[in-house]
C-alpha positions in Angstrom: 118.4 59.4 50.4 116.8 59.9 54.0 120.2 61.6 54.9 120.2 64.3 51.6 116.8 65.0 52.5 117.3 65.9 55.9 120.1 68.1 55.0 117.9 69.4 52.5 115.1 70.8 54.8 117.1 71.8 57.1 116.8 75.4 56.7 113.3 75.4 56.3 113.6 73.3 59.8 115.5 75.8 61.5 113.0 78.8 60.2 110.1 76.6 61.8 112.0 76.9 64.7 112.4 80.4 65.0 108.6 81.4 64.0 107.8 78.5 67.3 110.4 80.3 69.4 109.4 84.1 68.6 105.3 82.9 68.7 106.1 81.6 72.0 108.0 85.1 73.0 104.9 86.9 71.7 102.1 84.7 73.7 104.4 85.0 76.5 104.5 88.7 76.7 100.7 89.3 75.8 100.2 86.7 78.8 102.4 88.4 81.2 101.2 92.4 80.2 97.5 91.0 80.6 98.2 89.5 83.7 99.9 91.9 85.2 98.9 94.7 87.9 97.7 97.6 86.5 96.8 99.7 89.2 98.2 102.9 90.3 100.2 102.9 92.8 101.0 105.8 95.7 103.7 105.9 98.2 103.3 108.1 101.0 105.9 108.5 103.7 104.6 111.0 107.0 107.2 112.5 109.2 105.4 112.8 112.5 105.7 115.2 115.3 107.9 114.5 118.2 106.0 111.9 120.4 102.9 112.2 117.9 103.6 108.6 116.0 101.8 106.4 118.1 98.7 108.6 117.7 99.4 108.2 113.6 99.3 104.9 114.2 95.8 104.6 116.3 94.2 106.7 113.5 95.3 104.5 110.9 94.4 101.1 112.8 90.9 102.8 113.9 89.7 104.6 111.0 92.0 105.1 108.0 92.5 101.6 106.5 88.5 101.0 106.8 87.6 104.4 105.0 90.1 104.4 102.8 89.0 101.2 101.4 85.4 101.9 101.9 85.9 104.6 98.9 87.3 101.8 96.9 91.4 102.4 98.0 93.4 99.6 98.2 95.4 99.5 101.3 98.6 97.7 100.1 101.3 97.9 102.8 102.3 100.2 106.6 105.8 100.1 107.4 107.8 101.7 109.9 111.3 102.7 109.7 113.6 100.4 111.6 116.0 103.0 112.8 114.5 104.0 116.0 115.4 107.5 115.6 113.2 108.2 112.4 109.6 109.2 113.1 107.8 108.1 109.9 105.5 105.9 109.0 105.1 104.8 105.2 102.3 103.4 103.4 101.5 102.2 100.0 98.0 102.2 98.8 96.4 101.2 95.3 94.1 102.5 93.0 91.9 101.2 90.0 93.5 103.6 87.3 95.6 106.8 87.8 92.3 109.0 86.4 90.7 107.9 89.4 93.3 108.6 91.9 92.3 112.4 93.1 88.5 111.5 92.7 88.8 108.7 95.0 91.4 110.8 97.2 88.9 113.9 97.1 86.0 112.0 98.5 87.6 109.7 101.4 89.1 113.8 102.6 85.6 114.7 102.4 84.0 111.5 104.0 82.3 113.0 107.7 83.8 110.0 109.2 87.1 111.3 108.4 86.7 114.4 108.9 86.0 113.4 112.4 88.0 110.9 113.2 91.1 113.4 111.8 89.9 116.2 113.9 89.6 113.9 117.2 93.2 112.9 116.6 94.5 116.4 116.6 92.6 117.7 119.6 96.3 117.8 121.2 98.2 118.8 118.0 98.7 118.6 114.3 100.4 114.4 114.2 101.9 114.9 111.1 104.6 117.7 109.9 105.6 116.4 106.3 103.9 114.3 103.7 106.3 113.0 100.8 104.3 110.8 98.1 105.8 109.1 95.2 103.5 107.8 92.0 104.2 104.4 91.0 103.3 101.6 88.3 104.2 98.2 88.5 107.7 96.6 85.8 105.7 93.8 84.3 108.5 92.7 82.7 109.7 92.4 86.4 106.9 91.7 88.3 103.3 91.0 87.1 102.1 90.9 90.9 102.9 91.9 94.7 104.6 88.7 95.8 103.0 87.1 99.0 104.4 86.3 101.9 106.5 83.0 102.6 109.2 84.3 104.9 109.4 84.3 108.6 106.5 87.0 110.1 109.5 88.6 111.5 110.9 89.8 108.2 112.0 92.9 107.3 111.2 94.7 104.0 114.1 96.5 102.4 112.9 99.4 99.8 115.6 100.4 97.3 115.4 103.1 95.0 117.7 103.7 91.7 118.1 106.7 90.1 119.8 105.7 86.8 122.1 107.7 84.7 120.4 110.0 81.0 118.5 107.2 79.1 119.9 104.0 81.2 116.9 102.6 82.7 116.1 100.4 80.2 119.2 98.5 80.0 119.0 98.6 84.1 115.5 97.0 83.6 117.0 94.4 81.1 120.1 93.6 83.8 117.5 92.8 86.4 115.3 90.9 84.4 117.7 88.9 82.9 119.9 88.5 85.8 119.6 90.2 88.8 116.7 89.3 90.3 117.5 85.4 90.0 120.9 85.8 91.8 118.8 87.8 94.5 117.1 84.5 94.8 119.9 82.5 95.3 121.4 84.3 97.8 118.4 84.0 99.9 116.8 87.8 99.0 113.1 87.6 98.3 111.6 89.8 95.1 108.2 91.1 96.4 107.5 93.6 93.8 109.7 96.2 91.4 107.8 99.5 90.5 109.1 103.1 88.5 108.2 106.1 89.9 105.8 108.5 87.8 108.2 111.7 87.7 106.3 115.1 86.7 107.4 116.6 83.0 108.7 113.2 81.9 111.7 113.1 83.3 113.4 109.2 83.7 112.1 107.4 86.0 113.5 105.7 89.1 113.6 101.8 89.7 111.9 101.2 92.8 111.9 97.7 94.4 110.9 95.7 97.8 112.7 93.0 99.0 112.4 91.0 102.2 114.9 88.9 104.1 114.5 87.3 107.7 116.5 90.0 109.2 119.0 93.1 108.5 121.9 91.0 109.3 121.1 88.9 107.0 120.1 90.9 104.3 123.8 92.3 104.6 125.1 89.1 104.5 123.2 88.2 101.2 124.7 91.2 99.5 127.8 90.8 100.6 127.5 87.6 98.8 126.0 88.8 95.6 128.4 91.5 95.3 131.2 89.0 94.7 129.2 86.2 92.7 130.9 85.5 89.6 127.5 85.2 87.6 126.7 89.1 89.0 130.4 90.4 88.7 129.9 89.2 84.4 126.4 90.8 84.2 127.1 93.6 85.9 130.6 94.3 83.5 129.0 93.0 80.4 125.6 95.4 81.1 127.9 98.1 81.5 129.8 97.8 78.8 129.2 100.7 77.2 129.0 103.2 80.4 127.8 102.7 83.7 123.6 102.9 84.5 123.2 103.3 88.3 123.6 107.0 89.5 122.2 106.7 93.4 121.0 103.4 95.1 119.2 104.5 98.5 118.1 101.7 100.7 115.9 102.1 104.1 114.9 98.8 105.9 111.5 98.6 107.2 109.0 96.5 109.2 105.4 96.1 108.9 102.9 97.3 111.3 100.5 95.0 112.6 97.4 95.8 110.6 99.4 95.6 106.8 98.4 93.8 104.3 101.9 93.1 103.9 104.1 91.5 106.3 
């Protein structure tokens, strides 16, 4: 009798068991969308003028980071390239919501201080020649929050971008949720953070993504490693089953400056 009635409720058991599983998937998700970073993000890369870096940097160290977050900026991250032979600096700074993006920008550009400080820096010469900037929110389904530090101060940062194929970036999203960034992990990559770009007239945006390992070597290494793990080699076929996603990967390794938030 105990027997027929198990059988017996057995459907209704399993239906319990799905409305547990998908409650579960539901709190879940609410959790990790309300926990997650919602500030507007802005990547800005300056090209300097031969020999004029160093004066880029002094500016920043002296008076950039402390106005910037004086008018309620968040100063995020300063890299520089490691190729010697590239001239940038990039930064990545935060801001409460994207509506207040240009106020707050308007008013640190207008701040005396700044004003100063810029004009003091260029008594010799203009320090930068080109500004590129890239709009950015955080993946929450990737990332809910920039991942500190717990590598070697040494470490470099790797940013890759992805520029996926028409219509592909979700299912590049899924293949790195579901997969990729684990398998990073076990091949001794760090995930720090995984943004998409804000592209003008709605076109797709790119996957853009930070990673840090305890030297280029050894990034390479890792990769190498990935690229012929079974477990990626499956994902990777299976996710493309029905056409490939990734159009363009670009990848430039950098290294944090002394005053980052980030390093």
């Amino acid at each position: 009798m105990k027997l027929f009635t198990l059988q017996k409720n057995q459907p209704m058991t399993r239906m319990i068991g799905m409305i547990a599983t998908l409650l579960f998937l539901h709190i879940h998700v609410n959790s990790t969308a309300q926990n997650a970073d919602n500030r507007y993000f802005e990547m800005r890369t300056y090209t300097c003028h031969p020999e004029k870096r160093p004066d880029l940097i002094k500016r920043f160290q002296d008076h950039t980071l402390r106005l910037l977050k004086k008018h309620g900026i968040d100063n995020v991250a300063y890299f520089l390239p490691t190729k010697e032979d590239v001239y940038s600096l990039t930064f990545i700074l935060g801001y409460p919501s994207q509506e207040m993006r240009d106020k707050l920008w308007n008013e640190f550009g207008a701040d005396p201080k700044w004003k100063k400080a810029a004009a003091k820096s260029e008594a010799n010469g203009k320090l930068v020649a080109k500004v590129d900037q890239t709009f950015l929110k955080m993946v929450p389904e990737l990332t809910t929050a920039i991942s500190p530090n717990t590598v070697a101060l040494n470490q470099v940062f790797e940013l890759r971008t992805y520029t996926c194929l028409p219509n592909r970036l979700p299912a590049l999203k899924a293949r790195f949720r579901d997969h990729t960034r684990a398998l990073f992990e076990k091949h001794g990559m760090k995930n720090v953070v995984y943004w998409e770009s804000i592209e003008k007239d709605g076109n797709q945006p790119k996957l853009i993504y930070l990673l840090s390992h305890s030297s280029e070597a050894a990034a390479k290494a890792s990769f190498d490693a990935f690229r012929i793990d079974p477990e990626w080699v499956k994902a990777r076929d299976n996710s493309e089953a029905d056409g490939k996603i990734v159009e363009k990967v670009e990848s430039v390794f950098l290294k944090p400056l002394p005053f980052s938030p980030l390093k």
